[in-house]
C-alpha positions as CSV (number, residue, x, y, z in Angstrom):
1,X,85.4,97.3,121.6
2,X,83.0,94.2,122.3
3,X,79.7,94.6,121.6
4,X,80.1,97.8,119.6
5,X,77.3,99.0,117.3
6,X,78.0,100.7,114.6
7,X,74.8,101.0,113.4
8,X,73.3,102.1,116.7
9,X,75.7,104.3,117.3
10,X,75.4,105.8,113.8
11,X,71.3,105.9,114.3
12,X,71.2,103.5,111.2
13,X,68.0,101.8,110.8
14,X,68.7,98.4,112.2
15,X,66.7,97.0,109.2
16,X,68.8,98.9,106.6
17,X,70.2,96.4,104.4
18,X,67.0,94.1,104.0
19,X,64.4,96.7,103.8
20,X,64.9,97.2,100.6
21,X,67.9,94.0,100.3
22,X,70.9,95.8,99.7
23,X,74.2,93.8,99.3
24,X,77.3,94.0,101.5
25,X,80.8,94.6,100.4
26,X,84.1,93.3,101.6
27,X,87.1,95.7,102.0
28,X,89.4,95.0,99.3
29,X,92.8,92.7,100.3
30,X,94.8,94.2,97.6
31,X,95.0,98.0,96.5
32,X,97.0,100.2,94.4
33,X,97.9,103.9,94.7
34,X,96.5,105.4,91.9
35,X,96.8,109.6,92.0
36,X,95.3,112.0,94.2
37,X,92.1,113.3,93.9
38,X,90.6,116.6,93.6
39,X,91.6,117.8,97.2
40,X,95.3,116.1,96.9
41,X,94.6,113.0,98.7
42,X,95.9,109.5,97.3
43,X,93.1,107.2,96.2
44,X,93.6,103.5,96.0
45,X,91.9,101.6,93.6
46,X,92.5,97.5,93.2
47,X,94.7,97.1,90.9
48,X,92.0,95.4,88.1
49,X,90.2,99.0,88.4
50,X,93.4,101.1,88.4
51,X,94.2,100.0,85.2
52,X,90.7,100.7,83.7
53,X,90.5,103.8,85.1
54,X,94.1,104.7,83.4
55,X,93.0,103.4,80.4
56,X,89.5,105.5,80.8
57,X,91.2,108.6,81.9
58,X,93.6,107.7,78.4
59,X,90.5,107.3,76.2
60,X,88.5,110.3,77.4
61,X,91.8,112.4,77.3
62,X,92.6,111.4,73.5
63,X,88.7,113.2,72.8
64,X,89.9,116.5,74.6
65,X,87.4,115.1,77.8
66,X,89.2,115.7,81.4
67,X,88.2,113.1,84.0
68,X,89.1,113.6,87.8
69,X,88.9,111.2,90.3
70,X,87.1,112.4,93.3
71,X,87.5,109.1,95.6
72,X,87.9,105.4,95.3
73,X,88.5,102.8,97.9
74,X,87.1,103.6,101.5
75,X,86.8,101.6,104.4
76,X,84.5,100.8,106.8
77,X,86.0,103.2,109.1
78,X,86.1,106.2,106.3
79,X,82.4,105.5,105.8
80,X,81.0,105.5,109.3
81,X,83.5,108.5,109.7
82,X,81.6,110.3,106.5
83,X,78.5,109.6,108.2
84,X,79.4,111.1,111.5
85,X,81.0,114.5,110.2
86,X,77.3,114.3,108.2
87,X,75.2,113.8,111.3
88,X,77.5,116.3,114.0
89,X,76.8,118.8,110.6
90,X,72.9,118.5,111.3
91,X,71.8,116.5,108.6
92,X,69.5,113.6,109.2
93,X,70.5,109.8,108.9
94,X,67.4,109.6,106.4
95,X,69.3,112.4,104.4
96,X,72.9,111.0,104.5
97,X,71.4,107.3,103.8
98,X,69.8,109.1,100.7
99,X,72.9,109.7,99.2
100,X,75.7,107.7,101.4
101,X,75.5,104.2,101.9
102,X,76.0,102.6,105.1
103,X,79.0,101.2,106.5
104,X,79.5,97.8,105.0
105,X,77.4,98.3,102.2
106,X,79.6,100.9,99.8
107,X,80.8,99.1,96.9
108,X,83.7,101.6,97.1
109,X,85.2,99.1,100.3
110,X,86.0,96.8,97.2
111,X,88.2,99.4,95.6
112,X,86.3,98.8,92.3
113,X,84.1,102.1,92.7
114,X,85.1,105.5,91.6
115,X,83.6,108.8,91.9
116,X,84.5,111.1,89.3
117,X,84.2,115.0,88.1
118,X,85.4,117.2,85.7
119,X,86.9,120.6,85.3
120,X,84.0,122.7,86.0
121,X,81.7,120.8,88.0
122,X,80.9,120.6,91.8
123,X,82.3,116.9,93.0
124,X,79.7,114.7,94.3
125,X,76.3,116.8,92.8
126,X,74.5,116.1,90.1
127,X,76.2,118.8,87.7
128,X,78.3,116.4,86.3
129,X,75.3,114.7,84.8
130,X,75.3,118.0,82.3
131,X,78.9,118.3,81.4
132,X,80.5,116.7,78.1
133,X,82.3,114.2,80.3
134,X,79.5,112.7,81.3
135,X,77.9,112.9,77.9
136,X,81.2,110.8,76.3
137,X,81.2,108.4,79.0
């Protein structure tokens, strides 16, 4: 669609990215499948990250620690789509930008970010910051 924006159409600030600088992020040219994630959806990872999240996933199980992967790679798309369900939900852009970034500026496009929970925790909430997991890592 010419002259689509995103931003407007998300109600993004259209400063957000320089006030405060934040960097942008490329989607990723190469990806791997990597397992599903908490819900049964496959993640992609690139395959540099793949392997260190194997080998993490490896380590942590060898101490009795259980690491899930909650999501990986997203696009451009996936993120503005995030932001939408957020917004038709009620919540404010001010909110979601609080704890989602903005299209374009997710380092998860690269497929070298990785959310992750363990058995026992909420995904995405700050409860994992209490769990053994979190203290091995």
């Amino acid at each position: 669609m010419t002259g689509y924006d995103m931003f407007a159409d998300l109600r993004i600030p259209s400063d957000y990215g320089r006030n405060p600088r934040r960097p942008k992020f490329k989607e990723a040219a190469e990806l791997t499948d990597v397992e599903p994630n908490v819900v049964g959806t496959m993640q992609r990872l690139a395959p540099e990250t793949a392997a260190a999240w194997r080998n993490l996933k490896r380590a942590a199980a060898g101490v009795g620690v259980q690491l899930l992967l909650v999501s990986g790679f997203r696009s451009v798309r996936h993120q503005a789509d995030i932001i939408r369900r957020k917004l038709a939900a009620g919540q404010s852009i001010e909110q979601i930008l609080a704890v989602n970034a903005a299209p374009g500026f997710s380092e998860h496009h690269t497929g070298r970010a990785v959310d992750i929970a363990t058995p026992g925790t909420r995904p995405l909430t700050t409860e994992f910051e209490s769990s053994a997991a979190f203290r091995w890592l």
